[in-house]
Chimera marker file (.cmm) of the C-alpha trace (Angstrom):
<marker_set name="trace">
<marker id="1" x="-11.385" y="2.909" z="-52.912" r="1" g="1" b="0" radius="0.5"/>
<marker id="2" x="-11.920" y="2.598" z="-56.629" r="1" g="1" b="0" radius="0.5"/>
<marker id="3" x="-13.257" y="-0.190" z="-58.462" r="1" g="1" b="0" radius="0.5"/>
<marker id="4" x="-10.216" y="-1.934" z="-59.244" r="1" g="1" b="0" radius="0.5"/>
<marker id="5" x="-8.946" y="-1.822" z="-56.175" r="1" g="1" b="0" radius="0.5"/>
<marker id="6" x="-12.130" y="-2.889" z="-54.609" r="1" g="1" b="0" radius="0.5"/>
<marker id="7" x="-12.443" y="-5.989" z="-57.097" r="1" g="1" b="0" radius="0.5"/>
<marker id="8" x="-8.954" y="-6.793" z="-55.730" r="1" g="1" b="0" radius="0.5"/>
<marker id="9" x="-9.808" y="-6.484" z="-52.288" r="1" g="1" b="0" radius="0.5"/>
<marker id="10" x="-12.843" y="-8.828" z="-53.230" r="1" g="1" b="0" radius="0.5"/>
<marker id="11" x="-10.878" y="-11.057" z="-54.602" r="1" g="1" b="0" radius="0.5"/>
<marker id="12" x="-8.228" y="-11.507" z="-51.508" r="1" g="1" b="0" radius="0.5"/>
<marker id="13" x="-10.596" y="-12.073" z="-49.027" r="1" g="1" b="0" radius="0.5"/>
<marker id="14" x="-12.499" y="-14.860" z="-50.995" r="1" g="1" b="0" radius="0.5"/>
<marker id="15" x="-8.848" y="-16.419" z="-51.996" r="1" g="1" b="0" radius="0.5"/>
<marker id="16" x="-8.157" y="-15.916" z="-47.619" r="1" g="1" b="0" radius="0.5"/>
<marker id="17" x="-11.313" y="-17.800" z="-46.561" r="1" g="1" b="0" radius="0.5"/>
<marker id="18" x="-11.307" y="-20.740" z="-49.519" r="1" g="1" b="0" radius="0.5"/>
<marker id="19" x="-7.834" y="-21.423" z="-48.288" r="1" g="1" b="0" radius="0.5"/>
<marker id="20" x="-7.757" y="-21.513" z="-44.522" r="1" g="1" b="0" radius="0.5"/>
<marker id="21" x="-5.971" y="-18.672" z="-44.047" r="1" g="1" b="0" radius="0.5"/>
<marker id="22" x="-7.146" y="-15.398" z="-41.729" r="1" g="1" b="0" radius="0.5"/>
<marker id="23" x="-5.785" y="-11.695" z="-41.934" r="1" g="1" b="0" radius="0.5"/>
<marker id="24" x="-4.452" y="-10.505" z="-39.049" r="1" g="1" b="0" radius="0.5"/>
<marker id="25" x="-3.617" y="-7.190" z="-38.878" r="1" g="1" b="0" radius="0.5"/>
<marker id="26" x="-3.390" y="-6.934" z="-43.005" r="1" g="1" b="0" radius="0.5"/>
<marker id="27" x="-1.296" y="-10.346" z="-42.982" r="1" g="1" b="0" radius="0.5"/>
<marker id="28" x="-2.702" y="-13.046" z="-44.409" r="1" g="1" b="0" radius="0.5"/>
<marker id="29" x="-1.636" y="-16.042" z="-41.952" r="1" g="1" b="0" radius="0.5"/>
<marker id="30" x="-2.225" y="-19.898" z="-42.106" r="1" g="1" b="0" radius="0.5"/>
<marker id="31" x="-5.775" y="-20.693" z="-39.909" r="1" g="1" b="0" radius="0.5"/>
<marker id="32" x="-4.028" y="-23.553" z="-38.384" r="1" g="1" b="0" radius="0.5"/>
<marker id="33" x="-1.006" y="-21.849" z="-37.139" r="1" g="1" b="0" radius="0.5"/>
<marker id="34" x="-3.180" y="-19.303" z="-35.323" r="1" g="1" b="0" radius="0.5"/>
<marker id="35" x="-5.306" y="-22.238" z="-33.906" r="1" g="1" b="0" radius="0.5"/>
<marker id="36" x="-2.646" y="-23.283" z="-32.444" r="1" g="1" b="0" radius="0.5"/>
<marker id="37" x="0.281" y="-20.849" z="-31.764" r="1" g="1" b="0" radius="0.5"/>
<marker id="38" x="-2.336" y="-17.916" z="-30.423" r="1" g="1" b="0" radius="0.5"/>
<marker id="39" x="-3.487" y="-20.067" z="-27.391" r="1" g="1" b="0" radius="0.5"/>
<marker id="40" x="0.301" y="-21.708" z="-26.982" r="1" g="1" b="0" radius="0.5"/>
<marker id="41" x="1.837" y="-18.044" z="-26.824" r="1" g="1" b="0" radius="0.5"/>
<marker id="42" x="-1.196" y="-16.904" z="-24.169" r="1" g="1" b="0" radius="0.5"/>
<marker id="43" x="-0.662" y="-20.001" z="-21.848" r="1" g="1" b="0" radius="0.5"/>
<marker id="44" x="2.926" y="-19.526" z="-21.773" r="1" g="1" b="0" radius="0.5"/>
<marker id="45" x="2.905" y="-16.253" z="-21.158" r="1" g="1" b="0" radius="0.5"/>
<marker id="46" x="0.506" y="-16.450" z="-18.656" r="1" g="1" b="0" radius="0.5"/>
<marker id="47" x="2.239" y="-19.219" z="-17.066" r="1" g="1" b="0" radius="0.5"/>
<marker id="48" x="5.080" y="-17.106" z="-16.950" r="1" g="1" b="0" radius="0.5"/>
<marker id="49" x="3.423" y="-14.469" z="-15.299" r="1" g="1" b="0" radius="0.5"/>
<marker id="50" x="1.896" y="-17.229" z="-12.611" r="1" g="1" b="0" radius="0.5"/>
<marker id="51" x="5.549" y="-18.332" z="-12.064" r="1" g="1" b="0" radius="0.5"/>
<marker id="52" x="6.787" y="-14.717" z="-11.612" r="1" g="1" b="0" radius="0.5"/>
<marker id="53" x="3.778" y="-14.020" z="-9.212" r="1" g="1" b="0" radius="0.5"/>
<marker id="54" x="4.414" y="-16.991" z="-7.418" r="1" g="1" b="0" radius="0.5"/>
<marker id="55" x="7.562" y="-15.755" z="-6.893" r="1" g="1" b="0" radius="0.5"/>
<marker id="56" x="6.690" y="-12.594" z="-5.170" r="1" g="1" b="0" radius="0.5"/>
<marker id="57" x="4.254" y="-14.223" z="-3.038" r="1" g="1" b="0" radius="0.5"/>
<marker id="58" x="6.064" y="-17.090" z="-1.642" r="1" g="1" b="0" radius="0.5"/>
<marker id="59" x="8.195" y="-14.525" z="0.836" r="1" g="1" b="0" radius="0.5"/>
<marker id="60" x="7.069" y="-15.697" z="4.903" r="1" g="1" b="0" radius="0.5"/>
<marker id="61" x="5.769" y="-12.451" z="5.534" r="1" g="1" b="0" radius="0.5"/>
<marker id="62" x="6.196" y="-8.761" z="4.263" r="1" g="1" b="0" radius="0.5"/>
<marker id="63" x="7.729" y="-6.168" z="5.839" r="1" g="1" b="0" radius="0.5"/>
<marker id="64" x="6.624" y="-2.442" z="5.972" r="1" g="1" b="0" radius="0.5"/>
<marker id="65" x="9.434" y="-1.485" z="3.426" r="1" g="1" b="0" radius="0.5"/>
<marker id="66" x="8.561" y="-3.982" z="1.274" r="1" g="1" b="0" radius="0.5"/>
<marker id="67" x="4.607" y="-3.094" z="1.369" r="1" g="1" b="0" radius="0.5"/>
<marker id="68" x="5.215" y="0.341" z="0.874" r="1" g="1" b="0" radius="0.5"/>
<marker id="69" x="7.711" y="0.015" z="-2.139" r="1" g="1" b="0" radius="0.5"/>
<marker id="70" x="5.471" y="-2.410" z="-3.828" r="1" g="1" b="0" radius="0.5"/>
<marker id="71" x="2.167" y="0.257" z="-3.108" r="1" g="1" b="0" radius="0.5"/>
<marker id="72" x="4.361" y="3.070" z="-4.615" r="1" g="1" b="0" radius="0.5"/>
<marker id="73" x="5.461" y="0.719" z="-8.450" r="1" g="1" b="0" radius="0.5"/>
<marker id="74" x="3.743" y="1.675" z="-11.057" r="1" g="1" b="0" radius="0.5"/>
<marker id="75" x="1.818" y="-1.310" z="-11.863" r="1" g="1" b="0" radius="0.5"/>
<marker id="76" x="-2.204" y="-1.424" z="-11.730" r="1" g="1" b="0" radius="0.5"/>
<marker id="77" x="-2.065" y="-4.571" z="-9.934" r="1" g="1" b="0" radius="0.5"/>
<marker id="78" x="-0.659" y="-2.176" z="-6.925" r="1" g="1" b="0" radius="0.5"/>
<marker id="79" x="-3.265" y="0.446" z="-7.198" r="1" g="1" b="0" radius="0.5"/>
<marker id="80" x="-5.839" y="0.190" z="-4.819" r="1" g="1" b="0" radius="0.5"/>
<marker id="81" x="-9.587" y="-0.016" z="-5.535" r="1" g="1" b="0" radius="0.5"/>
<marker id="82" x="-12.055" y="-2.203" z="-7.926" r="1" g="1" b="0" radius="0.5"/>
<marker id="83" x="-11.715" y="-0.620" z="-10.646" r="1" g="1" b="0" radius="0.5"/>
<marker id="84" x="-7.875" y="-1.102" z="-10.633" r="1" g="1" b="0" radius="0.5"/>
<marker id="85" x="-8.290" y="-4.690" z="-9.705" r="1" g="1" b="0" radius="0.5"/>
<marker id="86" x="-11.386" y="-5.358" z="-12.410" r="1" g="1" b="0" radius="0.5"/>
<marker id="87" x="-8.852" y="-3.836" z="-15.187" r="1" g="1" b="0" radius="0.5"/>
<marker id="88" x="-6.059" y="-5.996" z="-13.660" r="1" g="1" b="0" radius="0.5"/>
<marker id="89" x="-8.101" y="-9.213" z="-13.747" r="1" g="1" b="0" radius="0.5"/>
<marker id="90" x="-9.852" y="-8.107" z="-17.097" r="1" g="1" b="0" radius="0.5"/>
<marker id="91" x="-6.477" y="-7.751" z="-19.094" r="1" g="1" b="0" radius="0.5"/>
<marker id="92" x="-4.200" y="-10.090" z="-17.558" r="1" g="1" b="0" radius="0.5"/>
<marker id="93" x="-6.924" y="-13.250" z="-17.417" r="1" g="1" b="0" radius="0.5"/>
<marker id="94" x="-10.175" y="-12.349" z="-19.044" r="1" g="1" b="0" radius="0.5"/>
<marker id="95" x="-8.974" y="-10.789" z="-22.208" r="1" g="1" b="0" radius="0.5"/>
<marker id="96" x="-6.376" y="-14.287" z="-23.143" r="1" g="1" b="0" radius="0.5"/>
<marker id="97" x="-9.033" y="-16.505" z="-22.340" r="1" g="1" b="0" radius="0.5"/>
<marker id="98" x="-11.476" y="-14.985" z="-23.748" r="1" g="1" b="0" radius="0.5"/>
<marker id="99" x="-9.718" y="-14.125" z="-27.239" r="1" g="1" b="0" radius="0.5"/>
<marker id="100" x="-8.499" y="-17.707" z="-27.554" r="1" g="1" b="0" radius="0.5"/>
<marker id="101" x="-12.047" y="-19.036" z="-26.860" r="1" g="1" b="0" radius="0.5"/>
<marker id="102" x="-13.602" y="-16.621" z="-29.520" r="1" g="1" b="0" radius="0.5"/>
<marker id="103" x="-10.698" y="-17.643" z="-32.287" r="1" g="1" b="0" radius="0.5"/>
<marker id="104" x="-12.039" y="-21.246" z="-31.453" r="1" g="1" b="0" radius="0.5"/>
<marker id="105" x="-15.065" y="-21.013" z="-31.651" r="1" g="1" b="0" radius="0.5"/>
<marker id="106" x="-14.958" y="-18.360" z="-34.840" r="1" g="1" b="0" radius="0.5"/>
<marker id="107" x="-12.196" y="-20.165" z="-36.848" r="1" g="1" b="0" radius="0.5"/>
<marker id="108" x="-12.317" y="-24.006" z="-35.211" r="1" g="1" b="0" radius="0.5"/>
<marker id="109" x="-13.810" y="-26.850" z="-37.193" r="1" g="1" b="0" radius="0.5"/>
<marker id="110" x="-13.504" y="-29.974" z="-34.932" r="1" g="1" b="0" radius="0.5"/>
<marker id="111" x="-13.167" y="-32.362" z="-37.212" r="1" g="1" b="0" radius="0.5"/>
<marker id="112" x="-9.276" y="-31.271" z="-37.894" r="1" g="1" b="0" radius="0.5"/>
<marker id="113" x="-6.462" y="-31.905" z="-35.520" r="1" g="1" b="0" radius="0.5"/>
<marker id="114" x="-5.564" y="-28.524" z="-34.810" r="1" g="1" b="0" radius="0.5"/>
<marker id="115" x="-8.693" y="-27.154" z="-33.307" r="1" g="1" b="0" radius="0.5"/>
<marker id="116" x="-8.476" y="-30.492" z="-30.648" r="1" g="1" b="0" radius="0.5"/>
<marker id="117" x="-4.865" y="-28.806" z="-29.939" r="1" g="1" b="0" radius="0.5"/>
<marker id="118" x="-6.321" y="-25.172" z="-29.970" r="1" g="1" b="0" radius="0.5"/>
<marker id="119" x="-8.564" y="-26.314" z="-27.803" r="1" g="1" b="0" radius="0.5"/>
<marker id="120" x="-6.582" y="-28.258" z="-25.403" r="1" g="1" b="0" radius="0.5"/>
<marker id="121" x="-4.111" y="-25.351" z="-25.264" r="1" g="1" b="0" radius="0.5"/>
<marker id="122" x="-7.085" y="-23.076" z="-24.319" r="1" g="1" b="0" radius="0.5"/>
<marker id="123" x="-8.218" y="-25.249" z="-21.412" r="1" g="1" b="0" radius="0.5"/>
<marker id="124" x="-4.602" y="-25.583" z="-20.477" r="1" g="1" b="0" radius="0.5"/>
<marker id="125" x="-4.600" y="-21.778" z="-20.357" r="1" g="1" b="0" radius="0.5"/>
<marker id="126" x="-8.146" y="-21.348" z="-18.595" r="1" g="1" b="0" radius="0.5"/>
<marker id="127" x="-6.533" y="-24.047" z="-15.782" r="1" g="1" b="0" radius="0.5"/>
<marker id="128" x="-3.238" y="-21.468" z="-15.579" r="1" g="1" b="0" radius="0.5"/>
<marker id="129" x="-5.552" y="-18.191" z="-15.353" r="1" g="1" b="0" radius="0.5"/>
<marker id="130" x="-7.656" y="-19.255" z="-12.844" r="1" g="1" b="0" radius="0.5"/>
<marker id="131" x="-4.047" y="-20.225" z="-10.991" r="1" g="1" b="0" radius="0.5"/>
<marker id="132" x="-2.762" y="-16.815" z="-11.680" r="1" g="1" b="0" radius="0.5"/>
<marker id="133" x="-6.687" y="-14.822" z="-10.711" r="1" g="1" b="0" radius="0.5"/>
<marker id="134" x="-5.501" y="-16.556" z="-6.810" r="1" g="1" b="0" radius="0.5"/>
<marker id="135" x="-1.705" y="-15.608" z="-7.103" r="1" g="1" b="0" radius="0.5"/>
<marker id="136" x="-2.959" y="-11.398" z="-8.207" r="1" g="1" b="0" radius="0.5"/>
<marker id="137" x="-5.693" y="-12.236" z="-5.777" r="1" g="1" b="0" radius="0.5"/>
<marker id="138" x="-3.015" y="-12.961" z="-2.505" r="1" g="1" b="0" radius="0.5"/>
<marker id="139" x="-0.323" y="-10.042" z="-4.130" r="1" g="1" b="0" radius="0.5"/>
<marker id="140" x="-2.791" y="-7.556" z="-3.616" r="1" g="1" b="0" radius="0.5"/>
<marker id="141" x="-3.574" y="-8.997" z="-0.109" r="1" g="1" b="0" radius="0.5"/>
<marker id="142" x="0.037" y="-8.968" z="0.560" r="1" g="1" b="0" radius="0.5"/>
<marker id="143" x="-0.373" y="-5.192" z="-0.465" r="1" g="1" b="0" radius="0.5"/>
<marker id="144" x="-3.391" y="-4.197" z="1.970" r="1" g="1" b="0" radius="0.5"/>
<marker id="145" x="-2.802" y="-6.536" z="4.803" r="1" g="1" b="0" radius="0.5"/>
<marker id="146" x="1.283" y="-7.502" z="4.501" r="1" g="1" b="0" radius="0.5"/>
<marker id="147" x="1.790" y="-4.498" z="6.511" r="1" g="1" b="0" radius="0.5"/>
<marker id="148" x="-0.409" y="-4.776" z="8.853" r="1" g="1" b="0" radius="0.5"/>
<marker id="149" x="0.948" y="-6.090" z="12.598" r="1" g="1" b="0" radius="0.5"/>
<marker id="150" x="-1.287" y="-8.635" z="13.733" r="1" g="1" b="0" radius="0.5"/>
<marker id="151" x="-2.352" y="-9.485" z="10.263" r="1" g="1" b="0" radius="0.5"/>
<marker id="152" x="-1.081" y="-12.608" z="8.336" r="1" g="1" b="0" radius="0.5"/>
<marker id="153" x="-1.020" y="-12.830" z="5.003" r="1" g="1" b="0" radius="0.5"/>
<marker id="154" x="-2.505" y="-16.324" z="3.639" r="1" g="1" b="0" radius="0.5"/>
<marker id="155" x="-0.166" y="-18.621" z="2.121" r="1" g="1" b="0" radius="0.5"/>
<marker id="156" x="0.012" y="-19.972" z="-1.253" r="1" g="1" b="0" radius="0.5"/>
<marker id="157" x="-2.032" y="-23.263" z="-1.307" r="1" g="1" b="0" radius="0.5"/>
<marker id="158" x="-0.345" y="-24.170" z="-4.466" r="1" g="1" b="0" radius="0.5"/>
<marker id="159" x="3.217" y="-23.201" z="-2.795" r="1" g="1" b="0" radius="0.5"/>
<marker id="160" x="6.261" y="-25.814" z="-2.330" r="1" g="1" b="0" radius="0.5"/>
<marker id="161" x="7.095" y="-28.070" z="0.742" r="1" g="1" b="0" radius="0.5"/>
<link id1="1" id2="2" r="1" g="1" b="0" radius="0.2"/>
<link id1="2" id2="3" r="1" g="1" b="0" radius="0.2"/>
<link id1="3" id2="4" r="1" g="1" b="0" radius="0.2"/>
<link id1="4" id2="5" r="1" g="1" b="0" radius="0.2"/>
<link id1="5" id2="6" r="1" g="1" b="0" radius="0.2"/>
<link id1="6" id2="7" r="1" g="1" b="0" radius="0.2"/>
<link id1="7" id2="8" r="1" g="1" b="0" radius="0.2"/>
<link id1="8" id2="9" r="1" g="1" b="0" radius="0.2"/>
<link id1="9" id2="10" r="1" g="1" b="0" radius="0.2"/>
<link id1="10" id2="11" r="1" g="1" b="0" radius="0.2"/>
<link id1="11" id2="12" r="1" g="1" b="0" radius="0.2"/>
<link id1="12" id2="13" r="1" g="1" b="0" radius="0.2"/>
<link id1="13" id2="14" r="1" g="1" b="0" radius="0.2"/>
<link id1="14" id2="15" r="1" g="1" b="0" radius="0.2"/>
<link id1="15" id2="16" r="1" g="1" b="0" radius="0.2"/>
<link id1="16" id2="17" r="1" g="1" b="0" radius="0.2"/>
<link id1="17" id2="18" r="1" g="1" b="0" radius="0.2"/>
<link id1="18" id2="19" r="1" g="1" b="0" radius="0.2"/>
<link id1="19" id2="20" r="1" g="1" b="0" radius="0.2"/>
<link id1="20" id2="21" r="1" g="1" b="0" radius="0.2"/>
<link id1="21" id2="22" r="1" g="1" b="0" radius="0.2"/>
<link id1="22" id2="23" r="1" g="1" b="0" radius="0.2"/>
<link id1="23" id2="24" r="1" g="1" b="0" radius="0.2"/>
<link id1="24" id2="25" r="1" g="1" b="0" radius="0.2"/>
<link id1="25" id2="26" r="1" g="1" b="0" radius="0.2"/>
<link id1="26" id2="27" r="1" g="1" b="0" radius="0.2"/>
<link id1="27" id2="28" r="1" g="1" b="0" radius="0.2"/>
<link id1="28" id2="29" r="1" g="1" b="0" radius="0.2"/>
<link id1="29" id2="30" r="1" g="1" b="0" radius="0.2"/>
<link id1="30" id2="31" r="1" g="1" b="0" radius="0.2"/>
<link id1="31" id2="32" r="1" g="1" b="0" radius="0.2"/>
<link id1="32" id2="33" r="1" g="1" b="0" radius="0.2"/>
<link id1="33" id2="34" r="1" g="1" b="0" radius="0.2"/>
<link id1="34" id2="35" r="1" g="1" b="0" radius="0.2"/>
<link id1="35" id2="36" r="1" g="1" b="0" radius="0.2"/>
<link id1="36" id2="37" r="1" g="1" b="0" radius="0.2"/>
<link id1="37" id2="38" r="1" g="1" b="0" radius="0.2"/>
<link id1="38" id2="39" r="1" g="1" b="0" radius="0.2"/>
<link id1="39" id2="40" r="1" g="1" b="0" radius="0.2"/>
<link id1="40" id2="41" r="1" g="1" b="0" radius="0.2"/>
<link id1="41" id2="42" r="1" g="1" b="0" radius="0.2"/>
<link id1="42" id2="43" r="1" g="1" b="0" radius="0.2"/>
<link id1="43" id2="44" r="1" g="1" b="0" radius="0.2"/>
<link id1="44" id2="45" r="1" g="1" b="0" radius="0.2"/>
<link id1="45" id2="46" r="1" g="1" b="0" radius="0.2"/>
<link id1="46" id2="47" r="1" g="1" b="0" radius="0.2"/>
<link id1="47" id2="48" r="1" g="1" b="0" radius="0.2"/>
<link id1="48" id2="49" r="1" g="1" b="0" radius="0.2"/>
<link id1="49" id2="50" r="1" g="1" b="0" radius="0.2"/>
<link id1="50" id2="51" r="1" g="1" b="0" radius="0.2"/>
<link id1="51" id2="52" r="1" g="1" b="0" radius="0.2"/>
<link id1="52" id2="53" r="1" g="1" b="0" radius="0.2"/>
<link id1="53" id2="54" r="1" g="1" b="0" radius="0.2"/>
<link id1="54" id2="55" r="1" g="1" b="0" radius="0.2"/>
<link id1="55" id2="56" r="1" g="1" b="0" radius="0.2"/>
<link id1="56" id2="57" r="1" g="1" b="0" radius="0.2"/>
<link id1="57" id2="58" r="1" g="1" b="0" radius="0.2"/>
<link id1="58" id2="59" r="1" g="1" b="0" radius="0.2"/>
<link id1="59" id2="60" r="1" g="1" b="0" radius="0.2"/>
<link id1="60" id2="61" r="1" g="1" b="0" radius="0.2"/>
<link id1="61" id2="62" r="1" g="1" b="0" radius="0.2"/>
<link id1="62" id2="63" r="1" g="1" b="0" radius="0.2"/>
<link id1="63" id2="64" r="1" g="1" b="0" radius="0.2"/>
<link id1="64" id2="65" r="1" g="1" b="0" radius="0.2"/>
<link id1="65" id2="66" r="1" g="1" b="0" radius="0.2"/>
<link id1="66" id2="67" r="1" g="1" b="0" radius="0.2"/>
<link id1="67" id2="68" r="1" g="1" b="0" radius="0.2"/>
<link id1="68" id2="69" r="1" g="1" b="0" radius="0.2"/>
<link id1="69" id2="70" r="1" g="1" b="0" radius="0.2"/>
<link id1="70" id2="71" r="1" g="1" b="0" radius="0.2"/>
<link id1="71" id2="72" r="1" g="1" b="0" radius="0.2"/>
<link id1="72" id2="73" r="1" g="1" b="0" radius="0.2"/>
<link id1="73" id2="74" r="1" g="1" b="0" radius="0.2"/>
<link id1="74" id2="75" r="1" g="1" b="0" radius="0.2"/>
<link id1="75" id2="76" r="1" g="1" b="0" radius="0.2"/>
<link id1="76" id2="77" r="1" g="1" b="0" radius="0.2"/>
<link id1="77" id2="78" r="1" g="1" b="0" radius="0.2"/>
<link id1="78" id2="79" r="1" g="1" b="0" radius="0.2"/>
<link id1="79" id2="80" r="1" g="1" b="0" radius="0.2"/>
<link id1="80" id2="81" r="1" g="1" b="0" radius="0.2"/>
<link id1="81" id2="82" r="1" g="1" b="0" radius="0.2"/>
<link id1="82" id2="83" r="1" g="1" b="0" radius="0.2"/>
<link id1="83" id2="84" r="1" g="1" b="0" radius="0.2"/>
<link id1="84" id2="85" r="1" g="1" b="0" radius="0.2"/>
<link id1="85" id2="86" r="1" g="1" b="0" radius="0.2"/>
<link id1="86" id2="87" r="1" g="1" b="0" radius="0.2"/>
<link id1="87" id2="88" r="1" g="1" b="0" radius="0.2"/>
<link id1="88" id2="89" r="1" g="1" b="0" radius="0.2"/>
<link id1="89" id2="90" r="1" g="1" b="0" radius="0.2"/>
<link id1="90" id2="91" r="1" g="1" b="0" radius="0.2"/>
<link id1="91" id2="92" r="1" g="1" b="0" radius="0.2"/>
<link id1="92" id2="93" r="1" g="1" b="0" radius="0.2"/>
<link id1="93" id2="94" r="1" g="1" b="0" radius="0.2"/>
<link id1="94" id2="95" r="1" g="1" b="0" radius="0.2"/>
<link id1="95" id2="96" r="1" g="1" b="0" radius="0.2"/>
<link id1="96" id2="97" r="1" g="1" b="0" radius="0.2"/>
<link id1="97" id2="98" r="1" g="1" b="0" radius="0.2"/>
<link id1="98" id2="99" r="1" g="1" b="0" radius="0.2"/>
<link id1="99" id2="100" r="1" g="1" b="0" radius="0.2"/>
<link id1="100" id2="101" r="1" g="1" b="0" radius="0.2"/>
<link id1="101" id2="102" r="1" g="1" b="0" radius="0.2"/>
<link id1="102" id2="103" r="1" g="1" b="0" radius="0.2"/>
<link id1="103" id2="104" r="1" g="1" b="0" radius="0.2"/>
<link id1="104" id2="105" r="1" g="1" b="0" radius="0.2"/>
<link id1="105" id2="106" r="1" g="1" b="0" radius="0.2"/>
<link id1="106" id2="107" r="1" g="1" b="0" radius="0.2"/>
<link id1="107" id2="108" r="1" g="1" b="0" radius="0.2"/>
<link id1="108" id2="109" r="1" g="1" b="0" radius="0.2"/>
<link id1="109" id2="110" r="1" g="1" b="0" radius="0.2"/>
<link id1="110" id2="111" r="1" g="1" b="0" radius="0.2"/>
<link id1="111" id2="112" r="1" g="1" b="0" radius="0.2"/>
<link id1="112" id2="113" r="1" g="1" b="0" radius="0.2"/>
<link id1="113" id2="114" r="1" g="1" b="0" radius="0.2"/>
<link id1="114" id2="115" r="1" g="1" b="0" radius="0.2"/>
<link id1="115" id2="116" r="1" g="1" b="0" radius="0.2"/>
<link id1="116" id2="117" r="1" g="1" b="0" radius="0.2"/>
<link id1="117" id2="118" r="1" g="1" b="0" radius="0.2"/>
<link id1="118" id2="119" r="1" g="1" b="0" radius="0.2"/>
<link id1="119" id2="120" r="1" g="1" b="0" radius="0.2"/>
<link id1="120" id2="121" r="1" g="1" b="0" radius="0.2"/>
<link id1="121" id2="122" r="1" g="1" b="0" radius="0.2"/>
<link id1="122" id2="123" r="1" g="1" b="0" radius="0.2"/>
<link id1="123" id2="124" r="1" g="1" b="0" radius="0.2"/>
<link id1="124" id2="125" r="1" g="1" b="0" radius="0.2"/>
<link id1="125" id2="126" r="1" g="1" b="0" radius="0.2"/>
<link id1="126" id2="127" r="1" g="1" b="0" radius="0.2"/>
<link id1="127" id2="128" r="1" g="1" b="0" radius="0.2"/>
<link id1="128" id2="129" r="1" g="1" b="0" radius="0.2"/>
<link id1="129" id2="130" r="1" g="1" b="0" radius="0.2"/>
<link id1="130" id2="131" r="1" g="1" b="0" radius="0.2"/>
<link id1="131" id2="132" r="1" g="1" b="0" radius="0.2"/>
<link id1="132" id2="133" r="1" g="1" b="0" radius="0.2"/>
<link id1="133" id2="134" r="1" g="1" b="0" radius="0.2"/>
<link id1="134" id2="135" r="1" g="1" b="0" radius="0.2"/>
<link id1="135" id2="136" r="1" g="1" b="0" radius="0.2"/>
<link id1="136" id2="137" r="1" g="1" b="0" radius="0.2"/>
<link id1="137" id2="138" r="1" g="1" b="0" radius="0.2"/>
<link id1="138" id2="139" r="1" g="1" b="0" radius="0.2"/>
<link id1="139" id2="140" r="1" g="1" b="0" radius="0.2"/>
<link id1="140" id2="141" r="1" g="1" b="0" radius="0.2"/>
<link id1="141" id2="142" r="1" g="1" b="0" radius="0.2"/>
<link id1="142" id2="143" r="1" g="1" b="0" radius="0.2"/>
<link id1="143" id2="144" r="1" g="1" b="0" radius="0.2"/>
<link id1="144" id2="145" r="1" g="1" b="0" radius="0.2"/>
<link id1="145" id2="146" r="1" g="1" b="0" radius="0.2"/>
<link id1="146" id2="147" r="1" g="1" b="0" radius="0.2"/>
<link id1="147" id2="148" r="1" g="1" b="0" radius="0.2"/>
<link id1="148" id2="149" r="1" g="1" b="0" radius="0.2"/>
<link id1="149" id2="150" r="1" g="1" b="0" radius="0.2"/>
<link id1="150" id2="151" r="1" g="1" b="0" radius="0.2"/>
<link id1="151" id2="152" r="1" g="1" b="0" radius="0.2"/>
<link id1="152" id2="153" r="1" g="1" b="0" radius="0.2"/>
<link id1="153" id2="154" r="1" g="1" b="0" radius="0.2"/>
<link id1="154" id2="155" r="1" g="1" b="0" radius="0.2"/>
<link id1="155" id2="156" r="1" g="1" b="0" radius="0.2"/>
<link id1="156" id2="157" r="1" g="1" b="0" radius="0.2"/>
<link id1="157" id2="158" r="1" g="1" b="0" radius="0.2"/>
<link id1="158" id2="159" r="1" g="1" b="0" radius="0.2"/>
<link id1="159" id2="160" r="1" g="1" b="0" radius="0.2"/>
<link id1="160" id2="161" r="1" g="1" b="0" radius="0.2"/>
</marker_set>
C-alpha cells in the first residue's frame, strides 16, 4: 500500500468515525441516515413482499394447474425440502432483521433521536417478518397440500372479511 497512502487511509477512517459517518462499500455515508434509512428500506420492502404474498395466498383454494405451475417457477420458496425453505426463511427474514439489529446495536447511541427511530423501524420490521415467516409458511403449504383432493389449505388468519 505504501506509506503515504497508508497515512491517508489512516487518516480517513479517524476523520469517518470522529464525524459520525460509516463507509459503506468505500462511501463514506452520514451514521444517521443509515440508522434510519437501512431499517426504513428493509421494512418496506419486506412489507411489500408480505403484501405480494398475501396476495397469492388469499385465492379459496388452488387448483392442480395452478400447484403445478407454481412447483415448476424458479423461485426457492417453490423448491421443496429444508434446506430450500431454511435459505428461503434465512434471506428473506433472518438476514433484514438481523442486519438492521447488528447496525443498531454496532452504530446506535441511544441518547440521539435517530437510533429511537432506527430502532422503532427495526421492531416495525421484526413485527412485518414474523407476518411474512406465516404468509412463505402457508405458500409453501399451498404448494404441497393445494393440490391435494381432500386436503384444505389453511386460510390466512390475517386475511380480509
Amino acid at each position: 500500500m505504501g506509506t503515504e497512502n497508508a497515512t491517508l487511509f489512516l487518516q480517513e477512517r479517524i476523520e469517518a468515525t470522529t464525524h459520525g459517518s460509516l463507509s459503506l462499500f468505500g462511501v463514506s455515508v452520514d451514521r444517521d441516515i443509515v440508522l434510519l434509512a437501512g431499517p426504513a428500506a428493509l421494512s418496506a420492502l419486506m412489507l411489500f413482499f408480505l403484501l405480494h404474498l398475501r396476495h397469492v395466498n388469499t385465492g379459496a383454494s388452488w387448483d392442480e394447474g395452478e400447484v403445478k405451475s407454481s412447483k415448476d417457477y424458479p423461485w426457492i420458496a417453490c423448491f421443496p425440502g429444508w434446506l430450500s425453505a431454511a435459505v428461503n426463511y434465512g434471506c428473506l427474514i433472518g438476514l433484514p432483521i438481523g442486519s438492521s439489529l447488528l447496525l443498531l446495536f454496532k452504530h446506535g447511541e441511544l441518547a440521539e433521536d435517530t437510533t429511537r427511530w432506527g430502532a422503532g423501524l427495526t421492531l416495525f420490521l421484526i413485527v412485518v417478518g414474523v407476518f411474512a415467516t406465516f404468509a412463505i409458511h402457508r405458500f409453501r403449504e399451498h404448494l404441497r397440500d393445494g393440490g391435494t383432493p381432500g386436503k384444505g389449505v389453511p386460510s390466512d388468519p390475517v386475511g380480509s372479511k
